[in-house]
N, C-alpha and C positions, 0 to 999 in steps of 0.2 A: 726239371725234366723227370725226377724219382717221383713227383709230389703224381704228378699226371698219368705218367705210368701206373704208377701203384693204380692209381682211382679208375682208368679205364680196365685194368687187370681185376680191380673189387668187381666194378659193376659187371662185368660178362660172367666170370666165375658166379657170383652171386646168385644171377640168372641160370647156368646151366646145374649148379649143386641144388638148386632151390627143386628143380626139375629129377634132379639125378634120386636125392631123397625127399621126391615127395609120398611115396607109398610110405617110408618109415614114418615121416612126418603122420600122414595119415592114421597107420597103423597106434602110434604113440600117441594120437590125439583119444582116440577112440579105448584103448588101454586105462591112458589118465581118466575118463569119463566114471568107465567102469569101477574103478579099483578104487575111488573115492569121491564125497562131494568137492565142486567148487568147481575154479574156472579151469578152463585149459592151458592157458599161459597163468605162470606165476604176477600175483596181485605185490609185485612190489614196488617202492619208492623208486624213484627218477634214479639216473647213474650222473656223475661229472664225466663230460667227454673231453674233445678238444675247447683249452682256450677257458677250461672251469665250465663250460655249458652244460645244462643240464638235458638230459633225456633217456626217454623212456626205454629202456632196453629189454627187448623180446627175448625170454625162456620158458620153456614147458615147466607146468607149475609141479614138482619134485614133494612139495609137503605138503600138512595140512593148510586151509584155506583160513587165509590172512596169519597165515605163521609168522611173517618180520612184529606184524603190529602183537603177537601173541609175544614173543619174545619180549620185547622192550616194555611191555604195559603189562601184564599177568603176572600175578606177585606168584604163583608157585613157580615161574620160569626165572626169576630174578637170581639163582646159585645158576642156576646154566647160563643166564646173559651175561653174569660173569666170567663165568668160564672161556665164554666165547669172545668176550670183550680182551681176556690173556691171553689167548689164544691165538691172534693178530686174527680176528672175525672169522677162526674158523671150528669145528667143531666134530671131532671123532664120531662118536655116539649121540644121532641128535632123534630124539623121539619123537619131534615132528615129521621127520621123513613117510611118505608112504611106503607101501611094497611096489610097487612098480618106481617110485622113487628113488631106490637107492640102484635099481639097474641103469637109469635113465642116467644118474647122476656118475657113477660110476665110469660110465661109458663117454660121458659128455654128449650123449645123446640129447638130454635137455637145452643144451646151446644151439641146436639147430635151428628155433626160428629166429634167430640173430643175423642171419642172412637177409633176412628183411633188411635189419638195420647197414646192415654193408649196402643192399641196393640201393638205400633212402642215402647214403652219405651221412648217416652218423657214426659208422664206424669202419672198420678195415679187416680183412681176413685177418691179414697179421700185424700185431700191437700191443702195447701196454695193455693192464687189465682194467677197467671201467669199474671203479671203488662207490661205493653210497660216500655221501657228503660227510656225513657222521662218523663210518670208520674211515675218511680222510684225518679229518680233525683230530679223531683220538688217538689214531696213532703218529701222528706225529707230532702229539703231546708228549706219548709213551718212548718216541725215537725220535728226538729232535733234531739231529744231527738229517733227518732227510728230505726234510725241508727246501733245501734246493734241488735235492733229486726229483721231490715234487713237481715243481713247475717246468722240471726238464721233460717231463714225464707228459704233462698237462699239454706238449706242444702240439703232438699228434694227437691223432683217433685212434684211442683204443680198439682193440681187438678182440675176433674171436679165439685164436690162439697168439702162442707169442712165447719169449725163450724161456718165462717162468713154469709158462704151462708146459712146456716140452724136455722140464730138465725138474721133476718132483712135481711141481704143481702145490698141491694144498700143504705139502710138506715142507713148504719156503717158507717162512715169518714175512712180516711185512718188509723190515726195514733189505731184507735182502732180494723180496721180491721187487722195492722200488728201483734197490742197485743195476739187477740186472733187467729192467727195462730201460734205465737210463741209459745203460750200455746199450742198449741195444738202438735207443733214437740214434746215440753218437755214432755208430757206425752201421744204421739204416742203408738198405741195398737194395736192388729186386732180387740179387742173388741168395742173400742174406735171407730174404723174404722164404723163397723158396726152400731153401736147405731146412728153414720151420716147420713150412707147409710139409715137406720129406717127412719130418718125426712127427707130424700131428698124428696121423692115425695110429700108429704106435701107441701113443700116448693114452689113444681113445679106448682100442682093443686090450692093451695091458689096465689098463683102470687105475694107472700107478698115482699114489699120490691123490685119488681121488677121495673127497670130503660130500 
Protein backbone atom coordinates (compact mmCIF):
# COMPACT_ATOMS: atom_id res chain seq x y z
CA UNK A 1 0.00 0.00 0.00
CA UNK A 2 3.26 2.68 0.79
CA UNK A 3 4.76 1.24 -2.39
CA UNK A 4 1.48 2.62 -4.50
CA UNK A 5 0.93 5.52 -2.57
CA UNK A 6 4.15 6.85 -2.84
CA UNK A 7 4.15 6.30 -6.74
CA UNK A 8 0.58 7.78 -7.39
CA UNK A 9 1.80 10.76 -4.87
CA UNK A 10 5.46 11.01 -7.37
CA UNK A 11 3.59 11.06 -10.55
CA UNK A 12 0.79 13.97 -9.69
CA UNK A 13 3.42 16.02 -7.83
CA UNK A 14 5.90 15.47 -10.54
CA UNK A 15 3.37 16.85 -12.93
CA UNK A 16 2.19 19.81 -11.15
CA UNK A 17 6.05 21.07 -9.74
CA UNK A 18 7.17 20.36 -13.40
CA UNK A 19 4.35 23.16 -14.21
CA UNK A 20 4.84 25.01 -10.92
CA UNK A 21 8.87 25.69 -12.04
CA UNK A 22 8.77 25.73 -15.39
CA UNK A 23 9.49 29.56 -15.81
CA UNK A 24 12.70 28.83 -13.45
CA UNK A 25 13.34 25.64 -15.41
CA UNK A 26 13.20 27.99 -18.48
CA UNK A 27 14.86 30.78 -17.11
CA UNK A 28 17.90 28.38 -15.95
CA UNK A 29 17.95 26.74 -19.25
CA UNK A 30 18.54 29.85 -21.05
CA UNK A 31 21.14 31.26 -18.18
CA UNK A 32 23.07 27.90 -18.74
CA UNK A 33 23.23 28.64 -22.58
CA UNK A 34 24.54 31.97 -22.09
CA UNK A 35 27.02 31.73 -19.42
CA UNK A 36 28.96 28.90 -21.09
CA UNK A 37 29.37 26.19 -24.05
CA UNK A 38 27.80 22.76 -24.04
CA UNK A 39 24.56 21.16 -23.43
CA UNK A 40 21.87 22.02 -21.07
CA UNK A 41 21.43 19.02 -19.10
CA UNK A 42 24.63 17.71 -17.64
CA UNK A 43 26.46 15.08 -20.09
CA UNK A 44 27.04 12.52 -17.44
CA UNK A 45 27.35 8.59 -16.98
CA UNK A 46 23.97 6.57 -16.21
CA UNK A 47 23.15 6.47 -12.14
CA UNK A 48 22.26 2.73 -10.19
CA UNK A 49 18.65 3.13 -9.38
CA UNK A 50 16.33 0.58 -7.90
CA UNK A 51 17.31 -3.36 -7.92
CA UNK A 52 21.28 -2.05 -9.39
CA UNK A 53 19.49 -0.73 -12.76
CA UNK A 54 21.05 1.61 -14.48
CA UNK A 55 19.66 5.09 -15.69
CA UNK A 56 20.07 8.17 -17.05
CA UNK A 57 19.30 10.71 -14.52
CA UNK A 58 18.32 14.35 -15.61
CA UNK A 59 20.24 17.57 -14.11
CA UNK A 60 21.06 20.99 -15.42
CA UNK A 61 24.60 20.79 -16.62
CA UNK A 62 26.41 22.93 -13.42
CA UNK A 63 30.26 22.67 -15.20
CA UNK A 64 32.28 22.65 -17.91
CA UNK A 65 31.13 20.50 -20.83
CA UNK A 66 32.18 16.84 -20.40
CA UNK A 67 33.62 17.60 -16.91
CA UNK A 68 33.04 13.74 -15.36
CA UNK A 69 35.04 12.37 -18.51
CA UNK A 70 37.69 15.61 -17.84
CA UNK A 71 38.13 14.51 -14.29
CA UNK A 72 38.82 10.93 -14.59
CA UNK A 73 41.07 11.11 -18.12
CA UNK A 74 42.97 14.66 -17.97
CA UNK A 75 46.31 14.18 -16.27
CA UNK A 76 46.41 17.81 -15.00
CA UNK A 77 42.93 16.98 -13.04
CA UNK A 78 44.42 13.66 -11.65
CA UNK A 79 45.68 15.59 -7.81
CA UNK A 80 41.88 16.80 -7.73
CA UNK A 81 40.24 13.24 -8.91
CA UNK A 82 42.09 12.50 -6.00
CA UNK A 83 41.02 14.67 -3.88
CA UNK A 84 37.55 13.93 -4.93
CA UNK A 85 37.99 10.21 -4.80
CA UNK A 86 38.95 11.03 -0.53
CA UNK A 87 36.65 13.06 -0.31
CA UNK A 88 33.51 10.38 -0.45
CA UNK A 89 33.11 12.07 -4.55
CA UNK A 90 32.71 15.28 -3.24
CA UNK A 91 34.62 18.43 -3.79
CA UNK A 92 34.76 22.01 -2.09
CA UNK A 93 36.58 24.00 -4.73
CA UNK A 94 35.97 22.43 -7.99
CA UNK A 95 37.25 24.75 -11.04
CA UNK A 96 35.11 23.06 -13.23
CA UNK A 97 31.95 24.65 -12.02
CA UNK A 98 30.64 27.62 -14.11
CA UNK A 99 29.24 31.02 -12.79
CA UNK A 100 25.93 30.36 -12.98
CA UNK A 101 26.97 26.80 -11.68
CA UNK A 102 27.65 27.37 -8.50
CA UNK A 103 24.14 29.39 -7.81
CA UNK A 104 22.37 26.52 -9.53
CA UNK A 105 24.16 24.09 -7.46
CA UNK A 106 23.96 25.82 -4.40
CA UNK A 107 20.35 26.11 -4.40
CA UNK A 108 19.68 22.63 -5.97
CA UNK A 109 18.19 24.32 -8.48
CA UNK A 110 20.12 21.94 -10.94
CA UNK A 111 18.09 18.83 -9.68
CA UNK A 112 14.91 20.18 -11.18
CA UNK A 113 14.79 18.29 -14.26
CA UNK A 114 14.72 15.09 -12.14
CA UNK A 115 11.10 15.45 -12.15
CA UNK A 116 11.08 13.97 -15.40
CA UNK A 117 12.71 11.06 -13.92
CA UNK A 118 10.03 10.81 -10.99
CA UNK A 119 7.35 11.12 -13.88
CA UNK A 120 9.00 8.19 -15.92
CA UNK A 121 9.15 5.88 -12.60
CA UNK A 122 12.83 5.97 -12.24
CA UNK A 123 12.94 7.65 -9.27
CA UNK A 124 10.81 9.13 -6.27
CA UNK A 125 10.53 12.67 -4.76
CA UNK A 126 11.88 11.19 -1.61
CA UNK A 127 14.79 8.59 -1.54
CA UNK A 128 18.18 7.30 -1.15
CA UNK A 129 20.71 9.34 -3.39
CA UNK A 130 21.29 7.72 -6.93
CA UNK A 131 25.40 7.00 -6.85
CA UNK A 132 27.55 6.55 -10.44
CA UNK A 133 28.49 2.67 -10.42
CA UNK A 134 32.22 3.67 -9.86
CA UNK A 135 31.79 5.81 -6.70
CA UNK A 136 29.55 2.67 -5.52
CA UNK A 137 32.51 0.41 -5.91
CA UNK A 138 35.07 2.67 -4.52
CA UNK A 139 33.73 3.47 -1.72
CA UNK A 140 32.75 0.54 -0.53
CA UNK A 141 36.19 -0.58 -0.99
CA UNK A 142 37.14 2.39 1.16
CA UNK A 143 34.17 1.48 3.96
CA UNK A 144 33.55 -1.94 3.70
CA UNK A 145 31.60 -2.51 6.62
CA UNK A 146 28.48 -0.75 4.13
CA UNK A 147 28.03 -3.22 2.16
CA UNK A 148 24.91 -4.44 3.21
CA UNK A 149 23.77 -1.04 3.88
CA UNK A 150 24.13 -1.05 0.07
CA UNK A 151 21.83 -3.42 -1.01
CA UNK A 152 19.28 -2.12 1.74
CA UNK A 153 19.80 1.10 0.00
CA UNK A 154 19.46 -0.55 -3.64
CA UNK A 155 15.83 -1.70 -2.75
CA UNK A 156 13.93 1.44 -3.54
CA UNK A 157 14.19 4.43 -6.04
CA UNK A 158 16.29 6.86 -5.28
CA UNK A 159 15.52 10.35 -4.93
CA UNK A 160 15.26 13.75 -5.45
CA UNK A 161 15.63 14.73 -1.93
CA UNK A 162 15.97 12.42 1.17
CA UNK A 163 17.12 12.56 5.05
CA UNK A 164 20.99 12.90 3.87
CA UNK A 165 20.16 15.80 1.79
CA UNK A 166 18.03 17.50 4.58
CA UNK A 167 20.26 16.97 7.52
CA UNK A 168 24.09 18.44 5.85
CA UNK A 169 23.93 17.14 2.59
CA UNK A 170 27.44 17.20 0.86
CA UNK A 171 28.82 17.52 4.33
CA UNK A 172 27.98 13.72 5.10
CA UNK A 173 30.78 11.08 3.83
CA UNK A 174 29.65 8.30 2.29
CA UNK A 175 29.63 5.57 4.63
CA UNK A 176 27.11 7.77 6.81
CA UNK A 177 25.30 8.94 4.08
CA UNK A 178 24.55 5.15 3.29
CA UNK A 179 23.58 4.68 7.16
CA UNK A 180 21.03 7.21 7.13
CA UNK A 181 19.37 6.18 3.93
CA UNK A 182 19.25 2.71 5.10
CA UNK A 183 17.45 4.15 8.01
CA UNK A 184 15.44 5.76 6.31
CA UNK A 185 14.02 2.54 3.88
CA UNK A 186 13.69 0.74 7.46
CA UNK A 187 11.34 3.04 8.56
CA UNK A 188 9.90 4.33 5.09
CA UNK A 189 6.35 6.24 5.58
CA UNK A 190 4.26 8.74 3.51
CA UNK A 191 4.47 10.55 6.82
CA UNK A 192 8.12 10.15 6.95
CA UNK A 193 8.04 11.21 3.24
CA UNK A 194 6.58 14.35 4.03
CA UNK A 195 8.14 15.74 7.17
CA UNK A 196 11.42 15.49 4.08
CA UNK A 197 9.49 17.16 1.72
CA UNK A 198 8.75 19.90 4.97
CA UNK A 199 12.77 20.58 5.24
CA UNK A 200 13.64 20.28 1.33
CA UNK A 201 13.24 23.86 0.72
CA UNK A 202 15.11 24.94 3.61
CA UNK A 203 17.65 22.91 2.43
CA UNK A 204 17.53 24.50 -1.01
CA UNK A 205 17.07 28.31 0.12
CA UNK A 206 19.81 27.98 3.07
CA UNK A 207 22.53 26.22 0.41
CA UNK A 208 23.75 24.43 3.49
CA UNK A 209 25.93 21.66 2.88
CA UNK A 210 25.83 22.36 -0.76
CA UNK A 211 29.08 21.14 -3.11
Amino acid sequence: MYLLTKRIIDFIASIFLLIVFAPVILLTSILIKLDSAGPILADTPERVGQGGKLFKMYKFRSMVESAHELLRNDPKYHKLYERYKQNSYKLEEDPRITHIGKFIRKHSIDELPQLINVFRGEMSLVGPRAYYPDELKEQQKKYPHTKELVKVVMSIRPGITGAWQVSGRSEVNFDKRIAMDAEYVSKKSIIYDIIIMLKTPWAMISGKGAM
